[in-house]
C-alpha positions as CSV (number, residue, x, y, z in Angstrom):
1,X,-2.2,-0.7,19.0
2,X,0.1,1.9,18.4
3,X,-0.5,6.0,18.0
4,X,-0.5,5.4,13.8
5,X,-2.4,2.3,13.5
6,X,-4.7,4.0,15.8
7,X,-5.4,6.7,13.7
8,X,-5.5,4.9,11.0
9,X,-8.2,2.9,12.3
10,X,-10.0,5.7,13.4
11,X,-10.1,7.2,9.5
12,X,-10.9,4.1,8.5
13,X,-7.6,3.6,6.5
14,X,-5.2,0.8,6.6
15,X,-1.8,0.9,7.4
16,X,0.4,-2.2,6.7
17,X,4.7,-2.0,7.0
18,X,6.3,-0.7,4.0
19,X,8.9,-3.2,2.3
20,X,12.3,-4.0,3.1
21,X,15.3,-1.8,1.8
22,X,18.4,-3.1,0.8
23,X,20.4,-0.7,2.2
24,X,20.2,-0.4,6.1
25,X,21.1,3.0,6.6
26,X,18.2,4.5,3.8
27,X,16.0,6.7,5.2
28,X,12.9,4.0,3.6
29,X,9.6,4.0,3.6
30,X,8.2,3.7,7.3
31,X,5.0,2.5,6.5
32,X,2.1,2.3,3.5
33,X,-1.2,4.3,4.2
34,X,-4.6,3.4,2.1
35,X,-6.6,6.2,1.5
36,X,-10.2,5.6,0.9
37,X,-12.7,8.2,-0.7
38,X,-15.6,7.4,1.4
39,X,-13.9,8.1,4.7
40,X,-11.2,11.4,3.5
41,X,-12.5,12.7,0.3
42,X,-10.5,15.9,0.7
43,X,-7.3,16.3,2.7
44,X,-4.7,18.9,3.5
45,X,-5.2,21.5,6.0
46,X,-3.9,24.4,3.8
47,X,-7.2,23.6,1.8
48,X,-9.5,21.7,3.7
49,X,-10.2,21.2,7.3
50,X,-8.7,17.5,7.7
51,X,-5.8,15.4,6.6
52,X,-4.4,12.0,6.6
53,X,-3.9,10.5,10.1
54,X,-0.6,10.6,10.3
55,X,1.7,10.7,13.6
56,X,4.4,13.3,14.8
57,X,7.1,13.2,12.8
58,X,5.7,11.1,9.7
59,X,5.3,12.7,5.6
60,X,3.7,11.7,2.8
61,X,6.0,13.8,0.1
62,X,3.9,15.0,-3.5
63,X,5.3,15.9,-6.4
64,X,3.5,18.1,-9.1
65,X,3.3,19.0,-12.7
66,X,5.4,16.3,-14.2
67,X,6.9,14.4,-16.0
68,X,9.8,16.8,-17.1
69,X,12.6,14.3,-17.7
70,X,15.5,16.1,-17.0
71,X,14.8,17.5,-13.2
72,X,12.4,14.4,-12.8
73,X,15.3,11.9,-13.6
74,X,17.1,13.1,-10.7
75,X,13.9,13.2,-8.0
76,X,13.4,9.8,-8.4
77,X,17.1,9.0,-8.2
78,X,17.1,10.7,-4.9
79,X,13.9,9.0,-3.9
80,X,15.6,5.4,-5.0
81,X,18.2,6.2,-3.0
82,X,16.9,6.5,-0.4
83,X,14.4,3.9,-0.5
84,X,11.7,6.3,-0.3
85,X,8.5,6.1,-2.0
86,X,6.3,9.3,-3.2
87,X,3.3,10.5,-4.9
88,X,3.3,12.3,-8.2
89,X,-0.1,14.6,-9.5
90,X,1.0,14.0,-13.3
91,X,-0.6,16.4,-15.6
92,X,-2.2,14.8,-18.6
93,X,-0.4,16.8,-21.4
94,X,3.2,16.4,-19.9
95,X,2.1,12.3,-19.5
96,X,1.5,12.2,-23.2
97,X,4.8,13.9,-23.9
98,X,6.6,11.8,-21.8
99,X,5.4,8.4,-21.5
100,X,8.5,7.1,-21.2
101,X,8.8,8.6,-17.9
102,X,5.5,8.0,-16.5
103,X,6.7,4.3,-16.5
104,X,9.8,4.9,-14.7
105,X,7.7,6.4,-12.1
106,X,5.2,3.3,-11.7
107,X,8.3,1.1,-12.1
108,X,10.0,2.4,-9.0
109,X,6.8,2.2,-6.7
110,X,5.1,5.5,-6.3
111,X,1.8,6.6,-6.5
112,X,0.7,8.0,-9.7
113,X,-2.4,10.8,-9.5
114,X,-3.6,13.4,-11.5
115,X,-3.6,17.0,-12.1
116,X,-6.0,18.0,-15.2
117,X,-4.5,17.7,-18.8
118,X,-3.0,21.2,-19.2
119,X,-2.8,22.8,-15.2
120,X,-5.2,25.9,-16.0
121,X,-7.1,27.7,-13.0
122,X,-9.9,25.6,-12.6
123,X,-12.9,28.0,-10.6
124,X,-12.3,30.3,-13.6
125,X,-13.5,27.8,-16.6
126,X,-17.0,26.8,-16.9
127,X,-17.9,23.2,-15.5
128,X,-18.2,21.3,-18.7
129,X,-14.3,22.9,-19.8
130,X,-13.5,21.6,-15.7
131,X,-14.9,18.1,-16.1
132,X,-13.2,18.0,-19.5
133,X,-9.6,18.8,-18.2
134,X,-10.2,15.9,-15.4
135,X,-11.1,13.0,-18.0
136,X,-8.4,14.2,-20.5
137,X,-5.9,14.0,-17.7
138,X,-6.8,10.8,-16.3
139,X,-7.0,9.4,-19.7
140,X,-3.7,11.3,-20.9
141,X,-1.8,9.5,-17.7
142,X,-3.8,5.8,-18.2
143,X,-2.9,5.8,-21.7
144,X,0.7,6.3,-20.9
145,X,0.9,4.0,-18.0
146,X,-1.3,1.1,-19.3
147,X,-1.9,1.7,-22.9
148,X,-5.8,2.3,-22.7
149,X,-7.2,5.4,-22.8
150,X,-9.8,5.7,-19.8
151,X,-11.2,7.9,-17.3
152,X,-11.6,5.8,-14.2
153,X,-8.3,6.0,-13.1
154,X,-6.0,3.1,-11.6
155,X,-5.2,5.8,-9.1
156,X,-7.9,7.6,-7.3
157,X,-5.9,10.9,-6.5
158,X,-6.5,14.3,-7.2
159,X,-4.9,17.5,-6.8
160,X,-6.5,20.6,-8.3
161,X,-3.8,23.5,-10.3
162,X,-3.2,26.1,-7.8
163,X,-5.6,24.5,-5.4
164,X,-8.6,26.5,-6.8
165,X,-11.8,24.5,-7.1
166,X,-15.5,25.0,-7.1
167,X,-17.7,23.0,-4.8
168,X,-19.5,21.4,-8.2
169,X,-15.8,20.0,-9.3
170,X,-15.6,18.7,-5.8
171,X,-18.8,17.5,-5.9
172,X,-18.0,15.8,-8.9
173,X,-14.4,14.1,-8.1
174,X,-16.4,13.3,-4.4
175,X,-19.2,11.2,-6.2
176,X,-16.3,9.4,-8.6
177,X,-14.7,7.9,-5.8
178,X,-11.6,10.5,-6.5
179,X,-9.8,11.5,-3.4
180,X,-9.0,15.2,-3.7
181,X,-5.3,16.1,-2.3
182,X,-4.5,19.7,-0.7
183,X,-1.2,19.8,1.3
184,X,-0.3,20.4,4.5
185,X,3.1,22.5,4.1
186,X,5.1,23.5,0.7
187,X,8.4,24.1,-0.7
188,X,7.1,27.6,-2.3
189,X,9.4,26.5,-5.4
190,X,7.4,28.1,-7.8
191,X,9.1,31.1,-6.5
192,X,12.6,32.4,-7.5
193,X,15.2,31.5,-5.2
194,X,18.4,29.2,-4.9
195,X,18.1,25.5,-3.6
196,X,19.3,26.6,-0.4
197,X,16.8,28.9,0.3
198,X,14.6,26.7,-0.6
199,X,15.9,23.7,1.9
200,X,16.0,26.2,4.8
201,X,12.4,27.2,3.9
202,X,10.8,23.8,3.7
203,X,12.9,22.5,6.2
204,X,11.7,25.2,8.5
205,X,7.9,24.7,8.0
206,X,8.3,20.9,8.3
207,X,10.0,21.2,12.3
208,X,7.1,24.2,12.8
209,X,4.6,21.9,11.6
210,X,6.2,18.6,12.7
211,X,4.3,16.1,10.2
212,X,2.2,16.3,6.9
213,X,2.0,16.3,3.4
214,X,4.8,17.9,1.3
215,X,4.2,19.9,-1.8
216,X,7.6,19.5,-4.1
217,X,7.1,20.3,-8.0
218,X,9.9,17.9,-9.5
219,X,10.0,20.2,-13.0
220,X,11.9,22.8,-11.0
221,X,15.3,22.3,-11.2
222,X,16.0,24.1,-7.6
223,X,13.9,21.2,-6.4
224,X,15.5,18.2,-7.4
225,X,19.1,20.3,-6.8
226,X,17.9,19.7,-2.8
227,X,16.4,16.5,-2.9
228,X,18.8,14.4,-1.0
229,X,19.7,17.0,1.1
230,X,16.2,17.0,1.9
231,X,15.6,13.8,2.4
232,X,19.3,13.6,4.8
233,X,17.4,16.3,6.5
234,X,14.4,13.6,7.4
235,X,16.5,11.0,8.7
236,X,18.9,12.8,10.3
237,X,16.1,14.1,12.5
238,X,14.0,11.3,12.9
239,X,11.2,11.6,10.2
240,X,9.2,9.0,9.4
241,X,7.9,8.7,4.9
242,X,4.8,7.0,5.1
243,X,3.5,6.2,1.5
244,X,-0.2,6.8,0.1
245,X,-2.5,4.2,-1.6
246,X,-5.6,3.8,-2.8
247,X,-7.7,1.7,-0.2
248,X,-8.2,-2.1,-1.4
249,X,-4.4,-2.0,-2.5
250,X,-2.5,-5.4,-1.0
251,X,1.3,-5.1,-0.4
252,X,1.6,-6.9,-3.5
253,X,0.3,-4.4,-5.9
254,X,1.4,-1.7,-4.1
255,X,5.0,-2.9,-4.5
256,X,4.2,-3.6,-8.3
257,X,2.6,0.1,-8.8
């Protein structure tokens, strides 16, 4: 058994070989990673004290706060290009704005998950306002993807606005089967500064760090300026983009998500 399906096995996750890609040089998609709720609830070290079992030199790359057509138009260019598949924390409000785009994303093979209807801080609203942000977004994003407007979502991902939560909202996402997502390293592109600062920056606290989940927000222009630098920057150094499902997802339907 080797080091990854190792520690997948130890998490309890399942790890099956990602599809072929047409073109042979592509970075691709090393591998596909089920994520189960019972067994990783919560993961990302900057929030929480575990995170997916990945091996040295393997990313899961996350994208939040979209759809914004424009800058995420040219992410998922980027990401085709490369073969490379992604997960995006959609918020609800944006979904229903854009449901065009939501589509795009599921057509091309990512992972679609959710981040509350209208991104507001979410340990500063009282609980019913909380639990009303989570079903309005999952239902905003279903209704867009699949036409009906529910609250169990086809995607069991999470990832709270700013990362602030209270251990009731947890509580609740945790007893819904809903795996909460932190990160392990970010771009920092909600602050000010050129795409080249920014690809030095991540670039810099991905080799520090050596593996993990990636925090991108594909609205930001700065961001989707670097992406295939970016994703150059993994191949050309031997990274590894493993992709996130939900557990009980075949190869089949992941390919069809």
């Amino acid at each position: 058994m080797s080091a990854g399906a190792a520690l997948a096995a130890l998490a309890g996750t399942a790890s099956t070989e990602a599809a072929e890609c047409p073109r042979k040089d592509a970075l691709g998609t090393s591998r596909i990673l089920s994520v189960d709720a019972k067994t990783t609830p919560r993961v990302g070290l900057k929030s929480f004290p575990q995170t997916l079992p990945l091996a040295d030199h393997e990313v899961v790359l996350t994208f939040d706060d979209g759809p914004h057509s424009p800058t995420t138009s040219k992410v998922l260019a980027a990401l085709a290009q490369e073969c490379v598949r992604a997960t995006f924390f959609l918020i609800g409000l944006h979904a229903s704005e854009h449901p065009d785009m939501v589509k795009h994303i599921a057509r091309e093979g990512h992972s679609i998950g959710h981040h509350t209807f209208s991104h507001p801080f979410m340990a500063r609203i009282p609980f019913d306002k909380a639990k009303s942000e989570i079903d309005r977004g999952i239902a905003a994003v279903e209704m867009a993807l699949h036409g009906t407007p529910t609250t169990t979502p086809a995607t069991p991902f999470f990832r709270f606005p700013y990362f602030e939560a209270t251990q009731a909202e947890l509580d609740l996402l945790q007893s819904r089967g809903i795996v909460v997502f932190g990160a392990d390293l970010w771009a920092s592109d909600w602050n000010e500064m050129t795409p080249e600062q920014e690809l030095k920056l991540v670039t810099e606290r991905l080799a520090a760090a050596g593996k993990g989940i990636i925090l991108f927000h594909d609205p930001k222009a700065r961001t989707a300026a670097i992406m295939p630098a970016f994703l150059r920057y993994l191949r050309e150094n031997g990274y590894r983009v493993v992709h996130i499902v939900p557990a009980g997802t075949s190869q089949k339907s992941a390919d069809a998500r």
